[in-house]
Backbone as JSON, one array per atom type, in Angstrom:
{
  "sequence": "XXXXXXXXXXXXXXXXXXXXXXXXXXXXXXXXXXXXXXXXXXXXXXXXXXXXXXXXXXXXXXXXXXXXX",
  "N": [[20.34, 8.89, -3.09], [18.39, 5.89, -4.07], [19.64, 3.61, -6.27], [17.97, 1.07, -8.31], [18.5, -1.74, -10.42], [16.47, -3.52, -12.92], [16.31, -7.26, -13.46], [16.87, -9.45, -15.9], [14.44, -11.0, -15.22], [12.53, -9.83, -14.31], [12.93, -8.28, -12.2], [13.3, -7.06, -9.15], [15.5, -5.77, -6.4], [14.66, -4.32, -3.35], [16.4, -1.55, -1.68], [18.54, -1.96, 0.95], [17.98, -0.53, 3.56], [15.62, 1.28, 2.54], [13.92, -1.18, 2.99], [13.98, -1.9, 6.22], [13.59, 0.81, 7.15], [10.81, 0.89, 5.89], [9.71, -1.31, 6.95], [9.61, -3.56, 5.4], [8.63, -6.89, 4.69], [9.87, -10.51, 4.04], [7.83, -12.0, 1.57], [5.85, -10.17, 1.48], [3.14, -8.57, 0.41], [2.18, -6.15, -2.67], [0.48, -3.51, -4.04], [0.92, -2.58, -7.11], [1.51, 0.2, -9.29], [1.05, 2.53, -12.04], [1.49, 5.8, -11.73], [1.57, 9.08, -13.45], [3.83, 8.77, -14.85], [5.42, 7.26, -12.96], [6.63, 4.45, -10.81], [4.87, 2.74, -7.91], [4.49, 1.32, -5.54], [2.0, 0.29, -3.45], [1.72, -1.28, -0.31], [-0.07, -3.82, 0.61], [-2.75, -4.53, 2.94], [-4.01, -6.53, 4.72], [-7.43, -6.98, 6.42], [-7.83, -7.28, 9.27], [-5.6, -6.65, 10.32], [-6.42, -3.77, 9.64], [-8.49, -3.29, 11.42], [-9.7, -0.75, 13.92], [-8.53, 1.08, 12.63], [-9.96, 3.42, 12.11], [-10.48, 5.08, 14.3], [-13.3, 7.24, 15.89], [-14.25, 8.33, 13.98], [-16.47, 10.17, 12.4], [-19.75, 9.36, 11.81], [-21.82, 10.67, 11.83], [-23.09, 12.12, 9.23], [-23.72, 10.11, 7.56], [-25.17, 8.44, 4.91], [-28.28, 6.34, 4.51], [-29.6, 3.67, 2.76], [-31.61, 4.04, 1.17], [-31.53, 6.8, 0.78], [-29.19, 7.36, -0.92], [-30.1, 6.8, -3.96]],
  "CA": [[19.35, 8.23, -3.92], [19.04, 4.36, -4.11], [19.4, 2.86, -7.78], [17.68, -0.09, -8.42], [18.37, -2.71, -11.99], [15.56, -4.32, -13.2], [16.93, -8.61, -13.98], [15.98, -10.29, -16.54], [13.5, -12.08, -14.8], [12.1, -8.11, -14.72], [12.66, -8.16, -10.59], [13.76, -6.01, -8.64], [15.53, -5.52, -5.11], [14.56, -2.88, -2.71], [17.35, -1.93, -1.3], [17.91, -2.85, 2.63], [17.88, 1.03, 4.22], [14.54, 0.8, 2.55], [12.87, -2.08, 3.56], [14.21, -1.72, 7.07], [12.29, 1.7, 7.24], [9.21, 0.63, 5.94], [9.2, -2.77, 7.6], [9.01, -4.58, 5.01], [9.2, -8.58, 5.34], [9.88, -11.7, 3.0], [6.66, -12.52, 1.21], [4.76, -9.12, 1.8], [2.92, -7.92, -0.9], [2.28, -5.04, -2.91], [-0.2, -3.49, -5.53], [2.0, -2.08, -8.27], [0.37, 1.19, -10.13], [2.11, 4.12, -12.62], [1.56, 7.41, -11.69], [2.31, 9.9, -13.91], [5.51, 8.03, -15.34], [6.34, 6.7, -12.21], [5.82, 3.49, -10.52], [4.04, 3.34, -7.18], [4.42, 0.37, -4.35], [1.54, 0.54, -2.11], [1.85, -2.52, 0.68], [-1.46, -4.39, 0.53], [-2.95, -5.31, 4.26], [-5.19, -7.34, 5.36], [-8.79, -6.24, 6.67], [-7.62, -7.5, 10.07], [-4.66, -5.32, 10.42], [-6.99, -2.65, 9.13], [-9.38, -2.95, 12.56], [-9.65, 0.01, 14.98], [-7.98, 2.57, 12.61], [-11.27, 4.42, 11.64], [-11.8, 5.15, 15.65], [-13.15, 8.33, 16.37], [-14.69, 8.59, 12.57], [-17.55, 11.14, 12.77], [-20.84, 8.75, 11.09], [-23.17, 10.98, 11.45], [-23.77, 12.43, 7.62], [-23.64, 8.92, 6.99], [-26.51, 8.25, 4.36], [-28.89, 5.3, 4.87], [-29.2, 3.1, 1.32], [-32.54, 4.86, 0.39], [-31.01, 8.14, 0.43], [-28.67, 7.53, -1.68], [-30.92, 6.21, -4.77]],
  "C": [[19.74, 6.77, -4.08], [18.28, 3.95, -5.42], [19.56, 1.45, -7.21], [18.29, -1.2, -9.65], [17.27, -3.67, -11.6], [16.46, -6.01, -13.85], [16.27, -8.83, -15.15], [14.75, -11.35, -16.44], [12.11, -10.41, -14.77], [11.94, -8.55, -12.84], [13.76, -7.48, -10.6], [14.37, -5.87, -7.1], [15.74, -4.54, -4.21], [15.54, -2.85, -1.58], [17.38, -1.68, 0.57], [17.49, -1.34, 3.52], [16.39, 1.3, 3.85], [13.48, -0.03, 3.23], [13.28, -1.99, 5.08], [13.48, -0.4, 7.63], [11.25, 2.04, 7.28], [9.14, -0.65, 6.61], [9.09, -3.89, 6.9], [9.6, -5.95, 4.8], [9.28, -8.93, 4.3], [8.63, -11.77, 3.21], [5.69, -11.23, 1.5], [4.11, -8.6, 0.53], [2.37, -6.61, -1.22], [1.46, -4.81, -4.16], [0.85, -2.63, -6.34], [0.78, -1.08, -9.26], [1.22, 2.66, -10.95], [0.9, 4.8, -12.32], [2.21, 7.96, -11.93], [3.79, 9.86, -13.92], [5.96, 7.48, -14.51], [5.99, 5.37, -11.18], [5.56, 3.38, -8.82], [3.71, 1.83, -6.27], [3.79, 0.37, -3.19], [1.32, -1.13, -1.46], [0.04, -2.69, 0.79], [-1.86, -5.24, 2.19], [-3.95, -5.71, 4.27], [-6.06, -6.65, 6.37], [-8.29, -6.45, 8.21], [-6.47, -6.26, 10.95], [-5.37, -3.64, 10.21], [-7.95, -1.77, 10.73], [-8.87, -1.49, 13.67], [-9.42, 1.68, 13.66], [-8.85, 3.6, 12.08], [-11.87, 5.78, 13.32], [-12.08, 6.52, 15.78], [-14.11, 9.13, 14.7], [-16.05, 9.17, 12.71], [-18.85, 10.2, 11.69], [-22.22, 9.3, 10.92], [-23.9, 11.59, 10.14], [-23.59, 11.24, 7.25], [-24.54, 8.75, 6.1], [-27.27, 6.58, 4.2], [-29.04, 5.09, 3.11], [-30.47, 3.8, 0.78], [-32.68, 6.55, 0.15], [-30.55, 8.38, -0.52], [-29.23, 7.14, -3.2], [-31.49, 7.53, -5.62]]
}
């Protein structure tokens, strides 16, 4: 298990066996969210990075905007 301390500045450093796992870089960011007591670092990407990974996504129950109304 890897213990963290919160500074007085209230930061935090994730420690390197971590970020080396997930990838993560200087300057990456992150939404910050508790769940059920516990806190919750999901990596925030850009719409760009996002492209392609839907492929194969079945659209056909899709509903057109006067359906849904």
């Amino acid at each position: 298990m890897n213990t963290v301390t919160v500074s007085s500045k209230y930061q935090v450093v994730i420690p390197e066996k971590i970020r080396q796992a997930m990838g993560i870089k200087p300057g990456q960011k992150f939404e910050v969210m508790e769940f059920e007591g516990c806190l919750e670092f999901v990596p925030v990407k850009n719409v760009k990075s996002l492209r392609g990974s839907l492929k194969g996504l079945d659209t056909k129950d899709v509903r057109e905007k006067e359906d849904r109304l």
